[in-house]
C-alpha positions in Angstrom: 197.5 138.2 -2.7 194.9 140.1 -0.8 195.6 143.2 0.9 194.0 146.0 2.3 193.0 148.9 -0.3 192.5 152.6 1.5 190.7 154.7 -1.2 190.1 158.0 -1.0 186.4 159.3 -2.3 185.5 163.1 -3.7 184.8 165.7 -0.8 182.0 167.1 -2.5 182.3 166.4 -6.8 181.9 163.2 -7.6 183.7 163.7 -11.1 186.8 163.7 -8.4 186.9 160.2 -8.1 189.8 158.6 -9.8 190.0 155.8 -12.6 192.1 153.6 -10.2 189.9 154.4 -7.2 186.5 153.0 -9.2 188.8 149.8 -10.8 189.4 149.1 -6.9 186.1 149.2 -5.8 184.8 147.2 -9.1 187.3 144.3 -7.6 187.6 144.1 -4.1 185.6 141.1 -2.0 184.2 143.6 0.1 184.3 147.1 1.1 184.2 148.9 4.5 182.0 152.3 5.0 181.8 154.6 7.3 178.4 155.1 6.6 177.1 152.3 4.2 173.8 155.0 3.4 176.2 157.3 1.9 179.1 155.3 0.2 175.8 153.6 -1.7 175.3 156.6 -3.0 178.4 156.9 -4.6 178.6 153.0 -5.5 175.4 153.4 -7.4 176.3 156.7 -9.5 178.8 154.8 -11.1 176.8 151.5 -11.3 179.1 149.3 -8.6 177.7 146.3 -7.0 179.3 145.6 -4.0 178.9 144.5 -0.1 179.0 147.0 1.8 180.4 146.6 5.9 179.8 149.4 8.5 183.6 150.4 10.0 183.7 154.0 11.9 185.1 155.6 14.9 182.4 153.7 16.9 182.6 150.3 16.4 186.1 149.7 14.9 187.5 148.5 17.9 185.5 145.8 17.5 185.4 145.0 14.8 189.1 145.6 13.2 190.0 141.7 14.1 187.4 140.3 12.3 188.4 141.9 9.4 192.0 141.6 9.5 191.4 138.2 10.2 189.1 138.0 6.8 192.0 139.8 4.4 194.5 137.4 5.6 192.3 134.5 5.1 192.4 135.6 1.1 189.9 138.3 0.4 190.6 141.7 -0.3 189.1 145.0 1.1 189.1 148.2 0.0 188.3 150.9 3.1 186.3 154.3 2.3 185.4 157.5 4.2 181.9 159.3 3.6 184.7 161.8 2.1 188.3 162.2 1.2 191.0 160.2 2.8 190.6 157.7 5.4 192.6 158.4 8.1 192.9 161.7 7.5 190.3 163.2 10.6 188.2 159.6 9.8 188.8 156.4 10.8 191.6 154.4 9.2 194.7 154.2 11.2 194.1 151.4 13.5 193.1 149.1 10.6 196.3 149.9 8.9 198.0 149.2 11.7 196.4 146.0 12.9 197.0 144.4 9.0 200.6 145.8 9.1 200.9 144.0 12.4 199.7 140.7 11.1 201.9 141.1 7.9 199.0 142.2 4.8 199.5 144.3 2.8 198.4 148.0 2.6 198.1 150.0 -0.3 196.4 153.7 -0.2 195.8 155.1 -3.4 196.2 159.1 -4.0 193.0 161.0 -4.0 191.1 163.7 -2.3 191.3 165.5 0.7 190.0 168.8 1.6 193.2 170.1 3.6 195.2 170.5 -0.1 193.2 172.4 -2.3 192.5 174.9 1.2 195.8 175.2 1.6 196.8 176.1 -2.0 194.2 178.7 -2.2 194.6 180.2 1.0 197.9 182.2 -0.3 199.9 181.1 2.2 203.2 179.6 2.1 202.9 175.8 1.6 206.2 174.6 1.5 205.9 173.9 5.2 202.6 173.6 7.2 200.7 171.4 10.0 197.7 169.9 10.1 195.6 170.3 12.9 192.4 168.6 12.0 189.8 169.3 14.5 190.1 170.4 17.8 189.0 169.0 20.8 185.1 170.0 21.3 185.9 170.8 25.2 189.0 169.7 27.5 192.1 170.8 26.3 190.9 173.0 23.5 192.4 176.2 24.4 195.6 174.5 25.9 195.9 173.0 22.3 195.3 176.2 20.6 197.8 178.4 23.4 200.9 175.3 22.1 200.2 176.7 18.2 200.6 180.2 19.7 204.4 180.5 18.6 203.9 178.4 15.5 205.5 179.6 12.4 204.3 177.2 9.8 200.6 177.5 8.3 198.1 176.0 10.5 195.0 174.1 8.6 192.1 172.7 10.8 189.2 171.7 10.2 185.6 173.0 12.0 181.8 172.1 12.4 179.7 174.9 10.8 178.0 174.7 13.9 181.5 176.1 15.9 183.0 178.1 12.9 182.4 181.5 15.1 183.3 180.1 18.4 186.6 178.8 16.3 187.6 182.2 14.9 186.9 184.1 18.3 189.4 181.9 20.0 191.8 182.3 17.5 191.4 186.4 17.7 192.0 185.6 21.1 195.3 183.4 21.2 196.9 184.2 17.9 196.0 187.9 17.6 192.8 189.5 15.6 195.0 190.9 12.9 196.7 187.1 11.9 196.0 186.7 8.1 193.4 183.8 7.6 191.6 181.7 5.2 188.4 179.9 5.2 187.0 177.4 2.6 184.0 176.4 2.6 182.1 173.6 0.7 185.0 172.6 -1.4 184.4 171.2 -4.9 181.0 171.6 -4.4 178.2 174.3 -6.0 178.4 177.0 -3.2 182.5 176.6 -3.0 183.9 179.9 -1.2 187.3 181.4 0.4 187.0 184.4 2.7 190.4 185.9 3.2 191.6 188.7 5.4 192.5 189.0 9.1 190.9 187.1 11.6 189.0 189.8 12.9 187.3 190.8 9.2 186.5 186.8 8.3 184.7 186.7 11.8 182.7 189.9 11.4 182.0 187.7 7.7 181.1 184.8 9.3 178.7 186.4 12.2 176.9 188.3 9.4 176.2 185.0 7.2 175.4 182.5 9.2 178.3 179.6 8.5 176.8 176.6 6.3 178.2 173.4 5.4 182.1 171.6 5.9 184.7 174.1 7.0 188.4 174.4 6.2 190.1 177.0 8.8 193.9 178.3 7.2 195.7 180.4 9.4 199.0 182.1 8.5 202.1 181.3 10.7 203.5 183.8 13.2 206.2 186.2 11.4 209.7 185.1 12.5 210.1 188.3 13.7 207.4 188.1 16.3 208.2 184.8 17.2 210.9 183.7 20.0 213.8 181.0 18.0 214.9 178.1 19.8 218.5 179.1 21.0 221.2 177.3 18.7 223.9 175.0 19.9 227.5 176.8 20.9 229.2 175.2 18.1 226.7 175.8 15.5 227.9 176.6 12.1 225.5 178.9 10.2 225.5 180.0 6.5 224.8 183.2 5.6 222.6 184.3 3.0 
């Protein structure tokens, strides 16, 4: 039967790519790119022939029917990012739900994604966290930031090189120069770094050398201690440690 096949693709190393990921892509009828220019590249490393459709954040809308309509007429899809996970801060979620909606199958396959391996190797507790992805560019950035304020779980986000300063200045600003932060940049690939410390060190870091290339911003939660706890019910039970 023919279904829809999200497949994540390396963030940087394209020895990443998994066994299942390339069998996929060898099979599908078609595959959808968010840029066609870069996904060849990747096609022809490991020698896949394939037709290649444009689908990104600017013309899915209008396109998402058509290709619904083209999976359930029999042939199967597999949809790619330029990097990592689609859906994950690239377009993805509106296909999935406009083939769910018509009854085809979805299958995403595991793979890469930059928030992970940032998380890991920040050093700060994973077991809990949010994902944050990018923040909005203007309106409603610092009311988005001021809601995380209280947040006690790791924060991860992601950032444009080209806003990486302007990012850690706000966050000296609502969550307090001396918060514990990490900040990966260039994951899997040759000039991979983490620069740890408080927010106030990384940004002295970061306005010395000038940030370069894809940014993954890991902010510690707020200390219970410092933090105000949502009252609990009268009848509560608690268990003690």
């Amino acid at each position: 039967m023919a279904k829809l096949y999200i497949v994540p693709t390396p963030i940087g190393n394209l020895d990443d790519i998994t066994l299942r990921a390339l069998n996929v892509l060898k099979e599908v009828d078609f595959i959808l790119a968010e840029d066609t220019r870069t996904s060849s590249v990747l096609l022809n490393h490991f020698g896949i022939e394939k037709r290649l459709q444009s689908y990104h954040k600017f013309n899915e809308h209008a396109v998402v029917q058509t290709v619904a309509a083209a999976i359930a007429a029999g042939r199967s899809a597999a949809l790619v990012s330029d990097a990592g996970t689609p859906g994950i801060s690239d377009p993805g979620f509106l296909l999935v739900r406009t083939c769910l909606e018509a009854g085809i199958e979805v299958e995403t396959l595991p793979g890469a994604t930059a928030l992970v391996p940032a998380l890991v190797q920040s050093g700060f507790p994973c077991d809990r966290f949010c994902f944050e992805g990018f923040l909005p560019q203007k309106k409603g950035r610092n009311k988005h930031l001021q809601a995380l304020a209280d947040e006690g779980r790791t924060m991860i986000f992601y950032e444009s090189p080209y806003r990486v300063v302007r990012c850690l200045e706000q966050f000296a600003e609502v969550f307090g120069p001396e918060r514990p932060i990490a900040v990966s940049r260039e994951l899997t690939k040759k000039f991979e770094e983490t620069v740890r410390g408080t927010i106030a060190e990384v940004l002295a870091h970061f306005r010395e050398h000038p940030p370069k290339g894809e940014f993954v911003l890991v902010v510690a939660g707020k200390p219970k201690e410092g933090r105000e706890e949502p009252d609990r019910p009268e009848n509560e039970e608690t268990v003690e440690d």
